[in-house]
N, C-alpha and C positions, 0 to 999 in steps of 0.2 A: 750339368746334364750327365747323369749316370746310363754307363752302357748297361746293353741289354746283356743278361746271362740265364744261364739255366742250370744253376749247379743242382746236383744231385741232395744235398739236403735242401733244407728251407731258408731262405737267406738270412731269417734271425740267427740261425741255429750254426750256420755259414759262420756269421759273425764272431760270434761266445766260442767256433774252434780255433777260426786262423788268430784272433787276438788276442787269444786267452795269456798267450806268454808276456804280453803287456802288462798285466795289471794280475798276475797269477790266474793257479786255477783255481780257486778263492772268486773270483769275483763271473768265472765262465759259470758255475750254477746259480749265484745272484741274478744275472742278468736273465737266464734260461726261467728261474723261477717267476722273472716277471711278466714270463706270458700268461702265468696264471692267473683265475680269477681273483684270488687272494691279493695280489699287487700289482693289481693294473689301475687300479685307486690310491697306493699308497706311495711318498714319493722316494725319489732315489736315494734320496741324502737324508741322512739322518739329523743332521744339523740344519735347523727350522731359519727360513731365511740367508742359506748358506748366498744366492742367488746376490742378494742386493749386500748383506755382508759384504761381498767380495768387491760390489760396486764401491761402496760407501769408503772402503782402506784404496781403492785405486782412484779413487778422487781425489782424494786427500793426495795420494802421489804424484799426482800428473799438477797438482796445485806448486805442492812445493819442491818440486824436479827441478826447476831453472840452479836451484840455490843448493842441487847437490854434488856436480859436477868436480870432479876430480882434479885434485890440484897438484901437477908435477912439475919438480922442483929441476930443471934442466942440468943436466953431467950428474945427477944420483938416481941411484936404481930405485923405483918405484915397485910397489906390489900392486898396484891398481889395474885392474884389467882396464883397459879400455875395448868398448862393443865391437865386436866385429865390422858390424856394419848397423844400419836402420835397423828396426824391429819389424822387420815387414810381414803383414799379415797376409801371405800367400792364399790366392781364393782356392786352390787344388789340394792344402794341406792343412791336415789338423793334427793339430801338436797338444800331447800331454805330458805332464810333469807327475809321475810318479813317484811316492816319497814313503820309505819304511819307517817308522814311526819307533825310537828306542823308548820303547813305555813298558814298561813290567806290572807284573799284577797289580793292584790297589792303587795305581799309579792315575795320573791326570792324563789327559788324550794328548795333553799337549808336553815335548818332548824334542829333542832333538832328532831331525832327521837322518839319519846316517847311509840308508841309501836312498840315494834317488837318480830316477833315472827318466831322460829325456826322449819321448816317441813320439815319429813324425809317421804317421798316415798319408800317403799321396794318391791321391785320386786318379789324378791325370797319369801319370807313370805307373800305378797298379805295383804302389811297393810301400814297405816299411822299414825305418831308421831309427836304431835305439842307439844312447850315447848314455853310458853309466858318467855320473859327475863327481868326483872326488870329493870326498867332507871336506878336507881340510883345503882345500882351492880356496883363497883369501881373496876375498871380492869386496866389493863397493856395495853395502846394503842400504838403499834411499831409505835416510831420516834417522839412520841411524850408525854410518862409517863404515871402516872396514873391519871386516871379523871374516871367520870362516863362513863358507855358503851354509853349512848346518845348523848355523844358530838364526837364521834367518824367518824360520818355521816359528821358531820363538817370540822373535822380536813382536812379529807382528802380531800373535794370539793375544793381544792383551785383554783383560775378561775374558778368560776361558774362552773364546775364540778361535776355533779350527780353520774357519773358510779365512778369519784376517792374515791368519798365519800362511796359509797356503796363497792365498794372494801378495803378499808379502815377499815369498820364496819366488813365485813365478815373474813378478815386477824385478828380483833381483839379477835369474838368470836372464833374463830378456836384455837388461844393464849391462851385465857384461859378457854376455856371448853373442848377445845381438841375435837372439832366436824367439821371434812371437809364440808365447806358450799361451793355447786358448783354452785347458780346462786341467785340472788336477783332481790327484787318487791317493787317498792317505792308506797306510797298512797298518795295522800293529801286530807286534808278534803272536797274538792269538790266534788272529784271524788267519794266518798264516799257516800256524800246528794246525789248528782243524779243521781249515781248509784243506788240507794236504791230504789228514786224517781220512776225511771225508770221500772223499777220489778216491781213495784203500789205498794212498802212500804213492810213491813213484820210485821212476827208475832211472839212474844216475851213475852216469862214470866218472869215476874218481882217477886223475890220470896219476896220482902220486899219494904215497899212504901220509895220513894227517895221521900225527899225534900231537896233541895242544894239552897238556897238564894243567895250563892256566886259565883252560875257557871259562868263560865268567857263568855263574846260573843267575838265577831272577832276582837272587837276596844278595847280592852283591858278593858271597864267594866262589870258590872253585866248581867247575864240572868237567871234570876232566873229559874230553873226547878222543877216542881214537876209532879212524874210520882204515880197513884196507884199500890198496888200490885196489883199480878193476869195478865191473859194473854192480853196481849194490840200490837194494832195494831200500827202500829209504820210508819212515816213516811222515808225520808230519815233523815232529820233535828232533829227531837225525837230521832233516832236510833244512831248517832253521840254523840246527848249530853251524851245519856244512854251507851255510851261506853267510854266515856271521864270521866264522874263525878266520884269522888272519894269522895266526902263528906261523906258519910254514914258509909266508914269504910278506904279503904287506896288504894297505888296502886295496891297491888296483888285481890281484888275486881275488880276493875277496869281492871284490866285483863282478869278476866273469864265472866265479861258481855260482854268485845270485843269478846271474842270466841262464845258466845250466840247471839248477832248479826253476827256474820259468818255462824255461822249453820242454823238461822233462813234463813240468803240470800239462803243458798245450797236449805235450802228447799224448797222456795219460787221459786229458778230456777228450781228443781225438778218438780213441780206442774204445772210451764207454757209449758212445754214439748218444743218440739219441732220447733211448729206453732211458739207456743207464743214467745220464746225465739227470733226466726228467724225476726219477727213481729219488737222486740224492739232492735235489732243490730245497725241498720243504727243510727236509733235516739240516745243511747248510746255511740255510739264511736266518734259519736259527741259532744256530752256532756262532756264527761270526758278522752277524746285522750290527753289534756294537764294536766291533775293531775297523769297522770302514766307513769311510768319508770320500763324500766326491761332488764334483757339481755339474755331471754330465746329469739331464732330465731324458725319462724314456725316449722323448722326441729325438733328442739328439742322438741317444743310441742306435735307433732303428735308422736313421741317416748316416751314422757313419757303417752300422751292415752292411749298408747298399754297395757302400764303397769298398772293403776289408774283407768281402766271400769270394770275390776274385782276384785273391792276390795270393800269391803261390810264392811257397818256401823259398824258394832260391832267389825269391825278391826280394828277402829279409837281410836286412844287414845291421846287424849288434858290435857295437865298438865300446872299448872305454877308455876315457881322456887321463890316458897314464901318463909316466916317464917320457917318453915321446913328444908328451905335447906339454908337458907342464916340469918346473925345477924349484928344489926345494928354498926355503925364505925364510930365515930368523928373522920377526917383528922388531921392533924398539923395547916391547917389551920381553921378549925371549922367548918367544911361543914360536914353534915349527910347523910352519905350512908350508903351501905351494900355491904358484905363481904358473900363470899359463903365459907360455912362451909364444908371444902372438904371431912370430914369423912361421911357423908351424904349426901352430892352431889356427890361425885364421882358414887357411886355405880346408884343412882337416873337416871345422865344426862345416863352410859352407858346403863342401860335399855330401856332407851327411843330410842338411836343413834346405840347403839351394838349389834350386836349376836353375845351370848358367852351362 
């Protein structure tokens, strides 16, 4: 039962501002374009049967689940998460799985994820909860062991398959965070430049001067980056490095400047209102219709509107599952990851995903 409001925009339009830092501002004139006549016929996901896809690889999972369950050897340290708790599908909260796509031009959709990040919509409470996830967090992937949580986007694409893969990823986290994730949003880095592009750039404080010599470009050498401190106007292409670089300090940095570019887009859609917004749809969903994948349908957009137009800033709360909650792991075979330290995550993630 959604309450009644009277916000001052339109409550689609409501929507595509307060969430746009979810899912970038990349996807705030996607959605906005689809009140037009042009795509109100045509569907949201680009990948045709992404819907029963996604059925079809979580069938298969819930078949052979019994037989994947983690096997710890008592007095040695395990790297296996075990769930928080049940995967409970909260009727007041809808949770998506966000995932930045490392695809470079001429490249396949399918890719390691490197960022992703976890958002709860709460109905009932009138708030939202983002938890960026560590690549290198070594988890229990059903059917197929343990590895980092980024290659899990992998596993499951087999046949060029996006939604298996995304299905795959959200079956993982649900494993071992114990968080029911109901729908997922793939990016690649295009969509991302000109998306950004698109908005005319954004604005972003940089609280420490980056210089990275080693930033990687799209052919696999250098590009060098150096950004001032202080607040800087940011392109699409600026805005990408500055969410990508991790030279200054590690990946959980690199974390919280992707989230600082997401809020700088909301804001940046925020500020074009309406006109503007309407203005740069067509051009937008042209631009970047092939760097996005998802499996929310209109329907369900315009339902979660309902819910996300009344939900105010300072109900927002962005975390990321760093140092704090997680400690580093040499494998058997020598690879370094992380390990989430459940006396201190558990309590962490249900704050974020529970009411209790």
């Amino acid at each position: 039962m959604y309450k009644s409001r009277q916000p001052v925009l339109p409550s689609w339009l409501s929507f595509l501002l307060s969430v746009a830092f979810v899912i970038s501002g990349i996807t705030v004139i996607i959605f906005a374009y689809l009140t037009t006549q042009v795509l109100w016929t045509r569907s949201v996901n680009p990948v045709e049967a992404a819907a029963a896809d996604v059925a079809e690889v979580e069938l298969q999972m819930e078949q052979d689940g019994p037989a994947l369950a983690p096997v710890l050897v008592p007095g040695e340290p395990s790297p296996t998460v075990i769930p928080t708790s049940a995967a409970l599908a909260g009727d007041q909260r809808t949770n998506i799985l966000v995932m930045g796509i490392d695809r470079r031009p001429g490249e396949s959709f399918i890719s390691r994820t490197d960022s992703m990040m976890l958002i709860s919509v709460d109905e009932q409470d009138e708030k939202i909860s983002i938890l960026s996830i560590p690549r290198d967090l070594y988890v229990m992937i059903p059917g197929f062991g343990r590895d980092r949580v980024n290659t899990a986007f992998v596993y499951g694409s087999t046949g060029n398959n996006p939604a298996g893969g995304a299905a795959l990823a959200m079956r993982t986290l649900e494993y071992n965070l114990g968080i029911h994730i109901d729908h997922y949003v793939l990016l690649d880095f295009s969509a991302v430049t000109k998306g950004i592009d698109t908005l005319g750039g954004v604005q972003v404080y940089v609280p420490v001067e980056i210089n990275d010599p080693t930033f990687p470009d799209m052919n696999y050498g250098y590009d060098p980056l150096y950004i001032p401190a202080g607040s800087q106007q940011m392109d699409g292409r600026t805005a990408l490095k500055y969410a990508r670089t991790r030279h200054i300090d590690n990946d959980f940095g690199r974390a919280m400047r992707q989230q600082q570019v997401l809020l700088a887009a909301r804001d940046k859609a925020l500020g074009l209102g309406m006109p503007g917004l309407l203005a740069r749809a067509p051009e937008l969903f042209k631009r970047v219709e092939q760097g996005v994948r998802t499996d929310l349908s209109l329907e369900q957009i315009v339902e979660l509107s309902r819910t996300a137009s009344g939900i105010a800033t300072e109900n927002i709360r962005n975390e990321v599952l760093d140092g704090n909650y997680v400690s580093p792991y040499i494998t058997d075979k020598g690879a370094q990851v992380l390990v989430l330290d459940l006396e201190k995550g558990t309590p962490f993630i249900r704050s974020l995903f529970y009411d209790e």
